[in-house]
N, CA, C and O atoms as a DFTB+ gen file, in Angstrom:
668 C
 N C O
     1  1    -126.024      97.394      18.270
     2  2    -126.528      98.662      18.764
     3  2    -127.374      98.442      20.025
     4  3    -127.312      99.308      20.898
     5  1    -128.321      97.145      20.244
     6  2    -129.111      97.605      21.378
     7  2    -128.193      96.906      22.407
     8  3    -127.899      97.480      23.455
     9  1    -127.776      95.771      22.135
    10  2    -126.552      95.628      22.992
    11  2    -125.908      96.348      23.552
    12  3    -125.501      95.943      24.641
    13  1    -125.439      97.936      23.055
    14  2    -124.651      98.833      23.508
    15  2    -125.664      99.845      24.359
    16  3    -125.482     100.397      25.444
    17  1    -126.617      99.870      23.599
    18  2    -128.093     100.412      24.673
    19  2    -127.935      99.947      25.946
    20  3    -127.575     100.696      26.855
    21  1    -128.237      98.440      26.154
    22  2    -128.253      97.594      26.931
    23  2    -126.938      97.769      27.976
    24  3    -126.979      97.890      29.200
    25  1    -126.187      97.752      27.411
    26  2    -124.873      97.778      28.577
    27  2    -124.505      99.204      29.185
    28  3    -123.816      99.308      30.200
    29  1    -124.988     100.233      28.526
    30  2    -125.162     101.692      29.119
    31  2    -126.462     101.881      30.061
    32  3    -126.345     102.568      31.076
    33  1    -127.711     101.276      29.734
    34  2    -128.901     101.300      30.235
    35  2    -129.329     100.042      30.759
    36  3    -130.336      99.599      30.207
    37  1    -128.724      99.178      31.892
    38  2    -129.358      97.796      31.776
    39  2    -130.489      97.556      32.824
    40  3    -130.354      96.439      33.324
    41  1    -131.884      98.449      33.471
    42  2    -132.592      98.463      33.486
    43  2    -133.743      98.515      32.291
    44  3    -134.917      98.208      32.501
    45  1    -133.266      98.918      31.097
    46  2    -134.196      99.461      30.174
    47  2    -134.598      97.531      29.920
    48  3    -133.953      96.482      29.924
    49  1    -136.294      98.029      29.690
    50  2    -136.479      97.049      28.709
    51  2    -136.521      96.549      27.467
    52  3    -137.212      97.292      26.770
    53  1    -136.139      95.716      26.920
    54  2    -136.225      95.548      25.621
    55  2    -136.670      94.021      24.874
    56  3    -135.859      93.134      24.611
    57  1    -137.992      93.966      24.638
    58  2    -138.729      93.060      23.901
    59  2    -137.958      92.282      22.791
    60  3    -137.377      92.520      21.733
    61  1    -138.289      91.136      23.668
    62  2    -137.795      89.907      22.585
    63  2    -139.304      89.560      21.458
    64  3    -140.465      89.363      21.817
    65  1    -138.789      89.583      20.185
    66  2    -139.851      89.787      19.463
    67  2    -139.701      87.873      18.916
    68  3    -138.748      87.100      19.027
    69  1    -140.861      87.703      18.431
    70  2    -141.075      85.879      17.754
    71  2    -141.019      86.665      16.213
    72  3    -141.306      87.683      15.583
    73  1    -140.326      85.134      16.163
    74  2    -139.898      84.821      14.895
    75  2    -140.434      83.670      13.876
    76  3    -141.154      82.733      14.224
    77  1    -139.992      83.887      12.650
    78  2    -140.985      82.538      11.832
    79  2    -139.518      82.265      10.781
    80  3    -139.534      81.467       9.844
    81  1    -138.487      82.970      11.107
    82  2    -136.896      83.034      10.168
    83  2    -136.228      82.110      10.964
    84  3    -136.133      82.280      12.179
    85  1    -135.732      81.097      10.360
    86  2    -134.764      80.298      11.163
    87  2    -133.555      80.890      12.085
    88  3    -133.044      81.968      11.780
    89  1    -133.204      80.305      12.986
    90  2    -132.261      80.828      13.912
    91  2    -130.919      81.069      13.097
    92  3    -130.763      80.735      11.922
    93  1    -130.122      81.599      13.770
    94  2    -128.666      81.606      13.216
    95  2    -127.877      81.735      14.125
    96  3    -127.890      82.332      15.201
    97  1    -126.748      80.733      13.263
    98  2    -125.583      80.770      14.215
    99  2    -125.127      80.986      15.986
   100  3    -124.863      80.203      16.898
   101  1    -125.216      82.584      15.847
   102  2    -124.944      82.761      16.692
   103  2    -126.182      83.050      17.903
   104  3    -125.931      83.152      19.104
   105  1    -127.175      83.125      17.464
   106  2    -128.578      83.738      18.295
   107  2    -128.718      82.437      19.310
   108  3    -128.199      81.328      19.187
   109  1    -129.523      82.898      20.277
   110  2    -129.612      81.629      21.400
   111  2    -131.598      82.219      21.421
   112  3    -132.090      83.345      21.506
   113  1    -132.121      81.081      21.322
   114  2    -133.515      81.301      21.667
   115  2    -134.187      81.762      23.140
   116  3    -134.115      81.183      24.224
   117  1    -134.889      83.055      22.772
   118  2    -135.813      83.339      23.639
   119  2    -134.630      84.865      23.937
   120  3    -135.015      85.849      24.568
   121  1    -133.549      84.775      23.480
   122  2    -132.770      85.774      24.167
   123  2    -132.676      86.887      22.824
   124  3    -132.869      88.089      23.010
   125  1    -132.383      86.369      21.574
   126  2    -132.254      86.734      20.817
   127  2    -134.080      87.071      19.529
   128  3    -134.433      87.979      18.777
   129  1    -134.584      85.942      19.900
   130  2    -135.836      85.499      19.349
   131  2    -136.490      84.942      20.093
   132  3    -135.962      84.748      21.187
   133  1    -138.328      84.269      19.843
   134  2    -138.774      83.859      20.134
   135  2    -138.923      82.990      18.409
   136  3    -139.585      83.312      17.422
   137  1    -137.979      81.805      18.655
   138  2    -138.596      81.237      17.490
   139  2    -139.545      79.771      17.051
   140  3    -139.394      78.572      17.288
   141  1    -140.897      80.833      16.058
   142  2    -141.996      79.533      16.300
   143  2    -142.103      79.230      14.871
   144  3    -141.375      79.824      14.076
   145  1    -143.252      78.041      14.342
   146  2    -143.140      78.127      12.831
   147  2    -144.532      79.453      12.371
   148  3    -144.980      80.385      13.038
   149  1    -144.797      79.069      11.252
   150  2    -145.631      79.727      10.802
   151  2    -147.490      79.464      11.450
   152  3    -148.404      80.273      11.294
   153  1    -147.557      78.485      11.962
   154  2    -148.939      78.125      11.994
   155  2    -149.067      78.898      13.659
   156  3    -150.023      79.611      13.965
   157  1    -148.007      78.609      14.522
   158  2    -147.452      79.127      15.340
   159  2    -148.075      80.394      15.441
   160  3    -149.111      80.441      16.103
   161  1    -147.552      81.665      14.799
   162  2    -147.706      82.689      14.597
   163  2    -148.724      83.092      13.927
   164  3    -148.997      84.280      14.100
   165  1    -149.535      82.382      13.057
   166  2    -150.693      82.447      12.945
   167  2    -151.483      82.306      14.066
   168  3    -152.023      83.377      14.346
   169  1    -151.838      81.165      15.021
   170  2    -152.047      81.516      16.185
   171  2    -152.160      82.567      17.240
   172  3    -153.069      82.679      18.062
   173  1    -151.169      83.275      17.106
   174  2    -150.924      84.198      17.829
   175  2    -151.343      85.350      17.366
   176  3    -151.737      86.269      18.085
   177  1    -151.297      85.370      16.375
   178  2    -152.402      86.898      15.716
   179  2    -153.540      86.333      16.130
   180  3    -154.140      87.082      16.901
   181  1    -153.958      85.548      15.978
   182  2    -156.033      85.044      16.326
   183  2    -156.193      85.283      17.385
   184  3    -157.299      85.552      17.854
   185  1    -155.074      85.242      18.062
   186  2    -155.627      85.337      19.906
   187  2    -155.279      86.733      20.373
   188  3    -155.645      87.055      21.503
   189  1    -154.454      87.800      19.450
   190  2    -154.332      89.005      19.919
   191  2    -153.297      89.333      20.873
   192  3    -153.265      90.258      21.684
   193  1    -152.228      88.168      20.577
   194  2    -151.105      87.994      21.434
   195  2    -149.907      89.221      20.912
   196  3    -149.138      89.541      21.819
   197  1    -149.678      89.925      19.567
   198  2    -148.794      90.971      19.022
   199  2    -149.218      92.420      19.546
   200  3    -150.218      92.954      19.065
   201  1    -148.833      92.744      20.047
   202  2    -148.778      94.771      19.762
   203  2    -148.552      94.984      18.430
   204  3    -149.435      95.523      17.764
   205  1    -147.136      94.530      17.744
   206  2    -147.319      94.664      16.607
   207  2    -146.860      93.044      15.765
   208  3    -146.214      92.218      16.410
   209  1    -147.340      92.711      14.090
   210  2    -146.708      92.395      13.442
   211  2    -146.856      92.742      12.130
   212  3    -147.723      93.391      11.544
   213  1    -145.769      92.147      11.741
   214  2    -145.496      92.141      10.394
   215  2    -144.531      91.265       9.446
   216  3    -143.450      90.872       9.885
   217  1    -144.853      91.038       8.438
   218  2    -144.264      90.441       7.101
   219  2    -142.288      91.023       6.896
   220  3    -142.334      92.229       6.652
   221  1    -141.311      90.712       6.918
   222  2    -140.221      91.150       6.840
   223  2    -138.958      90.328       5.850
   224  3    -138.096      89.558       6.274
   225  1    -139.162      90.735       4.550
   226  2    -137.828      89.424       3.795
   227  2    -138.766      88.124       3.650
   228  3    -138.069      87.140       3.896
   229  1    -139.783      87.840       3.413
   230  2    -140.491      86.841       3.673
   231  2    -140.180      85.676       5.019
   232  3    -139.804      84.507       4.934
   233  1    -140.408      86.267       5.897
   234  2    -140.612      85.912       7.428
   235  2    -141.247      86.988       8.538
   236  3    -141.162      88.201       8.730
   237  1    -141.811      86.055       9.052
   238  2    -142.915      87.191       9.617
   239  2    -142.396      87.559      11.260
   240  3    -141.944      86.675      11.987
   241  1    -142.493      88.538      11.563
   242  2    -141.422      88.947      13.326
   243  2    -142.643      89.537      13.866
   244  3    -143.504      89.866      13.050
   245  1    -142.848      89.718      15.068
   246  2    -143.620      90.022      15.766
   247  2    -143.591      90.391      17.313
   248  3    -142.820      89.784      18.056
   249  1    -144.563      91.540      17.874
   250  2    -143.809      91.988      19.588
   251  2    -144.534      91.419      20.260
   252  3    -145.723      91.431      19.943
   253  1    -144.119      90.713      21.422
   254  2    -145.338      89.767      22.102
   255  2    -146.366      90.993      23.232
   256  3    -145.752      91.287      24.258
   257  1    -147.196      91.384      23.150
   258  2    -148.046      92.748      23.657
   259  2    -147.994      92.829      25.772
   260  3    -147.897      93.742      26.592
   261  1    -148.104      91.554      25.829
   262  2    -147.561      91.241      27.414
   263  2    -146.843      91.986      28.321
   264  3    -147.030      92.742      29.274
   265  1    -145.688      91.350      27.485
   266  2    -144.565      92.025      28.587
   267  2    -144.257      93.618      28.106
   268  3    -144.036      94.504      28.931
   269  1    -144.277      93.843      26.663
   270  2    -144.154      95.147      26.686
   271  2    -145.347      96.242      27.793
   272  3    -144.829      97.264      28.243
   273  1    -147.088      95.926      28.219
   274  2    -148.183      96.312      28.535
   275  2    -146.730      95.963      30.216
   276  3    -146.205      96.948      30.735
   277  1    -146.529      95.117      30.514
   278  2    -145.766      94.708      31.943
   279  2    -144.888      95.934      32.667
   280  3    -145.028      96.473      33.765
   281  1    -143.754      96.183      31.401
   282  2    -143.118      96.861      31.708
   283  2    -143.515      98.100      31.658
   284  3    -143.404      98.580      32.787
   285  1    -143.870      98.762      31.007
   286  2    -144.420     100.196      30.951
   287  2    -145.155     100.349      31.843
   288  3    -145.121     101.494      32.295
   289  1    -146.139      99.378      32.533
   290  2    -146.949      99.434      33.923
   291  2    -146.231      99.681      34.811
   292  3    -146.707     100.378      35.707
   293  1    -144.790      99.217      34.937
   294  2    -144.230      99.077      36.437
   295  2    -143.094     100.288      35.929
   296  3    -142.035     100.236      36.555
   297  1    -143.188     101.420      34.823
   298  2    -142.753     102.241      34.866
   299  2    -140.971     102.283      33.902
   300  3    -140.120     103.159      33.744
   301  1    -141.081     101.114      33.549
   302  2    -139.594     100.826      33.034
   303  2    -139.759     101.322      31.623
   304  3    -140.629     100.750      30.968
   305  1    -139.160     102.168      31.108
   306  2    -138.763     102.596      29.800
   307  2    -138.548     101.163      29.146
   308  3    -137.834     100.288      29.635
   309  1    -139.312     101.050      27.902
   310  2    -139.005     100.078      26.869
   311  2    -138.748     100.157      25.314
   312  3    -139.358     100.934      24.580
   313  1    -137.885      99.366      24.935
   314  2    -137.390      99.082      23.343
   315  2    -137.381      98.370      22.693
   316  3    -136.705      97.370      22.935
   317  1    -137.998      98.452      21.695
   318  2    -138.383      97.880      20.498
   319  2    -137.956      97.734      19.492
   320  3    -138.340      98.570      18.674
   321  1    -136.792      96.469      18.875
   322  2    -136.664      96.972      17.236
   323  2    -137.589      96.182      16.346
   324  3    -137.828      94.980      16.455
   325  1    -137.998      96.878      15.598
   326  2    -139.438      96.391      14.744
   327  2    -138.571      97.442      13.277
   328  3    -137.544      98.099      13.107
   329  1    -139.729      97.044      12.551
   330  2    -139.466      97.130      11.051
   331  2    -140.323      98.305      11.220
   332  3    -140.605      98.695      12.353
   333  1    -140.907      99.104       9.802
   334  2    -141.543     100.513       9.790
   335  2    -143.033      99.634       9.517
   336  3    -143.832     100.553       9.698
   337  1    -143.610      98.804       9.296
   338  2    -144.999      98.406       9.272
   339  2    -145.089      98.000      10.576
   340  3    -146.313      98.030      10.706
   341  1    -144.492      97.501      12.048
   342  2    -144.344      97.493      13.006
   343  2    -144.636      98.732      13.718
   344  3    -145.517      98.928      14.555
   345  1    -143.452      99.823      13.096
   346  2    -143.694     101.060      13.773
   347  2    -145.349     101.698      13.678
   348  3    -146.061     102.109      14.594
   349  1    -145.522     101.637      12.774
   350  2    -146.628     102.098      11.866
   351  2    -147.794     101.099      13.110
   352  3    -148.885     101.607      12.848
   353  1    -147.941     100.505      13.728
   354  2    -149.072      99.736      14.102
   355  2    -148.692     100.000      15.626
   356  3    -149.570      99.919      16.484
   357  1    -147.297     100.334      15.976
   358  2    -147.378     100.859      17.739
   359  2    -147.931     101.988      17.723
   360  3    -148.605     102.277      18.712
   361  1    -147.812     103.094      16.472
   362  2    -148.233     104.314      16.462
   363  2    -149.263     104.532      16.484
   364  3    -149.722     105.562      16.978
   365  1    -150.105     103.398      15.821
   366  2    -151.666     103.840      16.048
   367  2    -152.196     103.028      17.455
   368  3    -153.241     103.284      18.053
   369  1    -151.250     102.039      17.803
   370  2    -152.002     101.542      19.359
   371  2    -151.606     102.647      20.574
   372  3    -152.352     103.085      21.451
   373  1    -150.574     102.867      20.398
   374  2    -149.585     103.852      21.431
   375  2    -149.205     105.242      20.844
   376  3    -148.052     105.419      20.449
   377  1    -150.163     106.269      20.769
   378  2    -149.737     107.756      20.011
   379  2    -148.449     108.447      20.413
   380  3    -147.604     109.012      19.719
   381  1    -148.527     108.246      21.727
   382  2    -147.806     108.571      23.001
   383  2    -145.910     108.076      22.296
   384  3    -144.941     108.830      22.204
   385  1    -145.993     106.714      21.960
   386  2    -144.443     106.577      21.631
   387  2    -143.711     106.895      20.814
   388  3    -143.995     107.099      19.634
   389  1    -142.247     107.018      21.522
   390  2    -141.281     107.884      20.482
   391  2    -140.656     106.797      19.687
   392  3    -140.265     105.717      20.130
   393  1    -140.605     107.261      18.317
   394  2    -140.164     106.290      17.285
   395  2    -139.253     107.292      16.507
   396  3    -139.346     108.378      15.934
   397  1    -138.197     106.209      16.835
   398  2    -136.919     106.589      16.428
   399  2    -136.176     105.730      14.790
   400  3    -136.331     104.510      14.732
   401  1    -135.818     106.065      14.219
   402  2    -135.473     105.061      12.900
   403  2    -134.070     105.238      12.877
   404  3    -133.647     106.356      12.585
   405  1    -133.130     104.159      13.181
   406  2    -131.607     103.721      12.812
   407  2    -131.785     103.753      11.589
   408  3    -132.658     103.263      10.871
   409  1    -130.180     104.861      11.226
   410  2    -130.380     104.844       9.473
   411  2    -129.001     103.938       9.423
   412  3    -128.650     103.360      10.451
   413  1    -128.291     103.832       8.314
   414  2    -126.854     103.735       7.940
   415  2    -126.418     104.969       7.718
   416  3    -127.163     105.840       7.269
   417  1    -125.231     105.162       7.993
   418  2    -124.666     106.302       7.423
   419  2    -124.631     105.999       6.016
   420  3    -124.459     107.144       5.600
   421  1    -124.661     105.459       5.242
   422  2    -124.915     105.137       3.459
   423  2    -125.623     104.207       3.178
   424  3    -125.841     103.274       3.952
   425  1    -126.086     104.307       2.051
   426  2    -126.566     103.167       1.341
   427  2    -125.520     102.174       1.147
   428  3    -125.667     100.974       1.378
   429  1    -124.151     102.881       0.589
   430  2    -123.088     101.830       0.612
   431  2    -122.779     100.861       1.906
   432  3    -122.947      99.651       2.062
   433  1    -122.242     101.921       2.796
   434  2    -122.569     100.777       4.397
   435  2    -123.265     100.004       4.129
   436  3    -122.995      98.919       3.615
   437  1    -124.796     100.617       4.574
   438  2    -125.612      99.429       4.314
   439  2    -125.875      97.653       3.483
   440  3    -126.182      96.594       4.030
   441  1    -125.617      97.935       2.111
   442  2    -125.202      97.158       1.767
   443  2    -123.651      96.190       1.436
   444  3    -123.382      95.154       0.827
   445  1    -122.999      97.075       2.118
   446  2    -121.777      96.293       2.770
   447  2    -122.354      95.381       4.024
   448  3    -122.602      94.175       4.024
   449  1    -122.447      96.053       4.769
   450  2    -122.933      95.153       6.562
   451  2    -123.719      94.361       6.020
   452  3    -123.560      93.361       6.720
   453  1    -124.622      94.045       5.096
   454  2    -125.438      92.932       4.839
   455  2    -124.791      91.938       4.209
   456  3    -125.136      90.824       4.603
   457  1    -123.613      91.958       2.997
   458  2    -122.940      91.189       2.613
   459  2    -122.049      90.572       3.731
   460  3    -121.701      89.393       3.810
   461  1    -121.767      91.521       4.521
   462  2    -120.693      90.893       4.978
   463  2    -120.954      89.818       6.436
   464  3    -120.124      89.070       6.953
   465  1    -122.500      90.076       6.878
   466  2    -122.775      89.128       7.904
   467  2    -122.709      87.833       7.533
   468  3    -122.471      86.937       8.343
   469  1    -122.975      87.578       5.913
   470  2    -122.955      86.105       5.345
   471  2    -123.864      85.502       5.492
   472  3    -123.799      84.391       4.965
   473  1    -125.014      85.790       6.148
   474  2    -126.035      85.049       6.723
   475  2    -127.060      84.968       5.765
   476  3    -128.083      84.496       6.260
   477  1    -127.169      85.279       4.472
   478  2    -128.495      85.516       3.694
   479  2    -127.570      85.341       2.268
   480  3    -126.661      86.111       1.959
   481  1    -127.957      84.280       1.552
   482  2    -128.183      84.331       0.033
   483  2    -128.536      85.646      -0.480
   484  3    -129.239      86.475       0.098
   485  1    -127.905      85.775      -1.775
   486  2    -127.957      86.742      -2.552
   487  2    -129.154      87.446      -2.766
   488  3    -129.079      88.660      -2.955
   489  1    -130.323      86.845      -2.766
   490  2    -131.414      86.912      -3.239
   491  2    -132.259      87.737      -2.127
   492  3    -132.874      88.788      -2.312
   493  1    -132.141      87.044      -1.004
   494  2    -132.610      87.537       0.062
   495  2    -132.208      89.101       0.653
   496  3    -132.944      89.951       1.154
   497  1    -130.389      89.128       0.321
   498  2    -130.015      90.220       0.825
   499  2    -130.425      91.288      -0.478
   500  3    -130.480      92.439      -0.046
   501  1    -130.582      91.245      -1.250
   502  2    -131.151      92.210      -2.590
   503  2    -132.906      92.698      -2.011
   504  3    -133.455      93.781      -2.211
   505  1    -133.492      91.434      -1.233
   506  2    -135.116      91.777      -1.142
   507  2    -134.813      92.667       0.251
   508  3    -135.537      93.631       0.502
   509  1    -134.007      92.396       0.903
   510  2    -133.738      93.413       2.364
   511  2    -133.725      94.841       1.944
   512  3    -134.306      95.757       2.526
   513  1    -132.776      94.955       0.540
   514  2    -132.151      96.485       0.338
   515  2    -133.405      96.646      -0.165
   516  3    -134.101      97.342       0.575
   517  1    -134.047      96.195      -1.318
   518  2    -135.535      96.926      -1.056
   519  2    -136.487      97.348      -0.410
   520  3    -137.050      98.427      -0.595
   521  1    -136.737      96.576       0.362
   522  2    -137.362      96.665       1.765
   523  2    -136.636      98.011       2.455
   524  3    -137.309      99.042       2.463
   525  1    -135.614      98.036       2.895
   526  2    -134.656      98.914       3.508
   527  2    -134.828     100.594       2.576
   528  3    -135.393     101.575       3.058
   529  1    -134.344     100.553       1.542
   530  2    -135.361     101.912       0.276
   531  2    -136.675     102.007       0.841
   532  3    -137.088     103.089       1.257
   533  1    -137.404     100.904       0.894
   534  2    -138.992     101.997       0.953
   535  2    -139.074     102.550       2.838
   536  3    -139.682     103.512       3.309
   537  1    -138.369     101.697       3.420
   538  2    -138.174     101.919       5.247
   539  2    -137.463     103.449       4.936
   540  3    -138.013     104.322       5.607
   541  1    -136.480     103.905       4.158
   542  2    -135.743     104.794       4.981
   543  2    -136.444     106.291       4.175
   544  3    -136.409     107.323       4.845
   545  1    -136.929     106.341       3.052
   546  2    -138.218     106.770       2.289
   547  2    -139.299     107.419       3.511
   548  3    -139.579     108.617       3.523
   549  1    -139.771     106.580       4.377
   550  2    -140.586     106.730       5.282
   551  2    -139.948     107.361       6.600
   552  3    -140.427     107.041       7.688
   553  1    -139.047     108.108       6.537
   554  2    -138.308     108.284       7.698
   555  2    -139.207     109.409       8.466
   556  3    -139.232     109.326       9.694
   557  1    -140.046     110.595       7.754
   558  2    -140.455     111.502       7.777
   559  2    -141.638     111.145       9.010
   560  3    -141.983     111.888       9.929
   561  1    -142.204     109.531       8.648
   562  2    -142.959     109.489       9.894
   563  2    -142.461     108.942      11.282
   564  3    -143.244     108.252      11.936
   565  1    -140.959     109.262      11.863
   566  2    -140.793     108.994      12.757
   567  2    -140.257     110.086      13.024
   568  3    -139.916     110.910      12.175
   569  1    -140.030     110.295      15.144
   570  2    -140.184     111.681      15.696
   571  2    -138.619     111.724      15.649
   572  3    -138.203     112.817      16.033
   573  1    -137.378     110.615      15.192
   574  2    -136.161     111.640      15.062
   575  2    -135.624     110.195      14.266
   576  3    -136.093     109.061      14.171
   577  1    -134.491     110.819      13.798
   578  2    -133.565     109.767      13.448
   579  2    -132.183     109.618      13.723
   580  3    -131.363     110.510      13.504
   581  1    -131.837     108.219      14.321
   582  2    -130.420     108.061      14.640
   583  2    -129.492     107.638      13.215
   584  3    -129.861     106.899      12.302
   585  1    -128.323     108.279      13.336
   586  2    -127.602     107.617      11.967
   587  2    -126.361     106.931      12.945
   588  3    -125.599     107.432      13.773
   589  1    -126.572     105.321      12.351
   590  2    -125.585     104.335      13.189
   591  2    -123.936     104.101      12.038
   592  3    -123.520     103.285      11.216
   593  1    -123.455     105.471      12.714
   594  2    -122.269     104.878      12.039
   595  2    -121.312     105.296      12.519
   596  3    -120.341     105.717      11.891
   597  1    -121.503     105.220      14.467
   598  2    -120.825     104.410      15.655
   599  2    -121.526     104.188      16.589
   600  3    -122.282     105.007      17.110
   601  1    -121.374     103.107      16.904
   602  2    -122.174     102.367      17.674
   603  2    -122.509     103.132      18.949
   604  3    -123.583     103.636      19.279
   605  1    -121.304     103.101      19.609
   606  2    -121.389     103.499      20.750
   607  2    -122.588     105.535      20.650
   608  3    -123.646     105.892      21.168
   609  1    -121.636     106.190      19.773
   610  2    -122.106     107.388      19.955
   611  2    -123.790     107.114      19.610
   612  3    -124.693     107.204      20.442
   613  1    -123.907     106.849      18.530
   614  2    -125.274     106.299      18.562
   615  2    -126.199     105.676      19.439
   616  3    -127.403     105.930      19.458
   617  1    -125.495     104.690      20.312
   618  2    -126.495     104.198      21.241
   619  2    -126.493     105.304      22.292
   620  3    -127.487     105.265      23.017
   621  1    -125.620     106.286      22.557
   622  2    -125.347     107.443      23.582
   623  2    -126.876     108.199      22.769
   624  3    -127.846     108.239      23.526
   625  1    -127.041     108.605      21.740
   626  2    -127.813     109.351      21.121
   627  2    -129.190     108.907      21.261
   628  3    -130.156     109.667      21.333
   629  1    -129.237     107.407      21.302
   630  2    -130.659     106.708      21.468
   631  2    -131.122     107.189      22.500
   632  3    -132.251     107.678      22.492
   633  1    -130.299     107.156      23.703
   634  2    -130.674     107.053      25.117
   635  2    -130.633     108.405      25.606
   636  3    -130.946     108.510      26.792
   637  1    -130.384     109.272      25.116
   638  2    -130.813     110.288      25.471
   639  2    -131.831     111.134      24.997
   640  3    -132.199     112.189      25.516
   641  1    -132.430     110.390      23.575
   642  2    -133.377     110.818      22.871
   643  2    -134.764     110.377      24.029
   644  3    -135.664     111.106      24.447
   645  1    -134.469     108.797      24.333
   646  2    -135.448     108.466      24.966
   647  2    -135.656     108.948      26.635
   648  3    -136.760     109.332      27.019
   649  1    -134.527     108.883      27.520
   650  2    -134.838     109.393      28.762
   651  2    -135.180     110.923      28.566
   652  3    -135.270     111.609      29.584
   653  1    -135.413     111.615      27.094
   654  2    -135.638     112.874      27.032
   655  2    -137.590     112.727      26.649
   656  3    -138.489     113.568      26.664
   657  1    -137.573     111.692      26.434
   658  2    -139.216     111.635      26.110
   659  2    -139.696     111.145      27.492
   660  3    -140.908     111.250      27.680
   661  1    -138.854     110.556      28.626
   662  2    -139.799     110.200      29.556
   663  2    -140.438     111.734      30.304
   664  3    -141.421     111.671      31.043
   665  1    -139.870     112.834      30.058
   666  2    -139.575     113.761      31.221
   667  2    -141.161     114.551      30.957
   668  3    -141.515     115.482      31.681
């Protein structure tokens, strides 16, 4: 999805968030992640380096506050995918931003696309769908919601949600 953002909008910015989840496969560092260990990222909360973080599947993700403060200075629309305790912590730094929540079109989807990336033990993908229940539960506190179940029209829907909040 932001990929498809990205190739419709490729001025927009969009924050590479750090990671404490091992890489995969296909991800290339710094493009996909910023990935550090845990003591790492402990660090980086002490020094006030996140806009936001948070706890996710037991691994902790986080927005580096920098470049997002960078871009919005020099006027560039920026994007964020963060989890809803993420959202929840831009909202109280930034009142001002529009927070949007990607649903699935089902619960079934949903837990199809997670089986089927392969990337997560059983166990893990069961603690996601929980996680994912109390996220979509909370939908009420974000200002709209996209339902991704096509990409493309969806990322058409993102981007006009957002060049509709710059105006």
């Amino acid at each position: 999805m932001v990929a498809e953002v990205v190739r419709r909008w490729p001025e927009l910015f969009v924050s590479v968030s750090v990671t404490t989840r091992p890489r995969r496969a296909a991800e290339r560092p710094d493009e996909h992640y910023h990935y550090v260990d845990r003591a790492t990222f402990a660090r980086m909360i002490e020094r006030g380096e996140f806009l936001e973080h948070a706890e996710y599947a037991g691994n902790f993700y986080g927005t580096p506050a920098g470049p997002v403060r960078q871009a919005l200075a020099a006027g560039r629309s920026t994007l964020l995918e963060i989890e809803l305790e993420g959202a929840r912590q831009v909202r109280a730094a930034m009142p001002d931003a529009l927070l949007v929540m990607l649903v699935p079109p089902s619960w079934e989807a949903l837990a199809a696309r997670l089986s089927g990336r392969g990337t997560e033990d059983p166990a893990v993908r069961q603690r996601r769908l929980r996680v994912a229940r109390e996220e979509l539960a909370a939908s009420a506190e974000f200002d709209a919601t996209v339902v991704n179940d096509d990409v493309q029209r969806a990322a058409e829907e993102l981007i006009a949600l957002m060049r509709g909040a710059r105006r």
